[in-house]
C-alpha positions in Angstrom: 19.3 15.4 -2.8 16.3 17.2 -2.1 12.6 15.7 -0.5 10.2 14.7 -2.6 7.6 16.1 -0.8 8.7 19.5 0.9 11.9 20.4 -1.6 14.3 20.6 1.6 17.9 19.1 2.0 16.9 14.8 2.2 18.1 13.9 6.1 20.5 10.3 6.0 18.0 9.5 8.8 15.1 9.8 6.4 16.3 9.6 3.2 15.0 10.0 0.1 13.0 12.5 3.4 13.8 15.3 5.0 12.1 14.4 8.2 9.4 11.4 9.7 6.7 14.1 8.8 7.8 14.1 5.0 8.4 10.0 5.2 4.6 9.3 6.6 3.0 12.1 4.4 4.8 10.1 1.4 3.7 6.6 2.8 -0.1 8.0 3.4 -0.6 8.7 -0.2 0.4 5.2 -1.3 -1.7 3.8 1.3 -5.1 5.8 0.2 -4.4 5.3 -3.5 -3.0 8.8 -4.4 0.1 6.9 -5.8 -0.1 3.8 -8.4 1.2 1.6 -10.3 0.0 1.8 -13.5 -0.8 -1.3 -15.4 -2.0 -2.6 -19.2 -3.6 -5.4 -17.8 -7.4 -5.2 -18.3 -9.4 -5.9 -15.3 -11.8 -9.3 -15.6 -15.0 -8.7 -13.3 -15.2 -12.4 -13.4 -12.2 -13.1 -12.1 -11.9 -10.8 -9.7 -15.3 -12.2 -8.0 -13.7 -15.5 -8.5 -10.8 -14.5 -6.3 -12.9 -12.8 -3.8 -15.3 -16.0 -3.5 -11.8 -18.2 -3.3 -10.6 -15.5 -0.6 -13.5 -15.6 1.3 -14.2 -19.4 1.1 -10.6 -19.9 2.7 -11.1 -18.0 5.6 -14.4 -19.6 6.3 -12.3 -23.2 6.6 -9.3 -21.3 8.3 -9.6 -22.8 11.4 -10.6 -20.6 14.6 -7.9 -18.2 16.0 -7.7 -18.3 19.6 -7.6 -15.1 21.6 -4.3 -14.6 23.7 
């Protein structure tokens, strides 16, 4: 099996990788949106405000975290 990102031999350590540097170069693209899932769904502006509002309403009554 080759890596997906570089074409070299996949390491068992790694795997589907070749190395860590293949692994977090794989795992940075998913995290800034260069990968997705795509979906038929049609986005509701409405209720996507509506979840926000709900999001932000619960961590207002969340109560306090305390340092450590």
């Amino acid at each position: 099996m080759s890596c997906p990102i570089c074409g070299e031999d996949a390491a068992q350590k790694y795997r589907p990788f070749c190395s860590k540097r293949c692994a977090d170069i794989d795992l940075a693209k998913w995290m800034n949106g260069s990968y997705a899932v795509p979906s038929m769904r049609e986005i509701d502006p409405d209720e996507v405000a509506e979840a926000v509002e709900e999001a932000l309403r619960a961590e207002s009554e969340a109560p306090a975290k305390k340092p450590h």
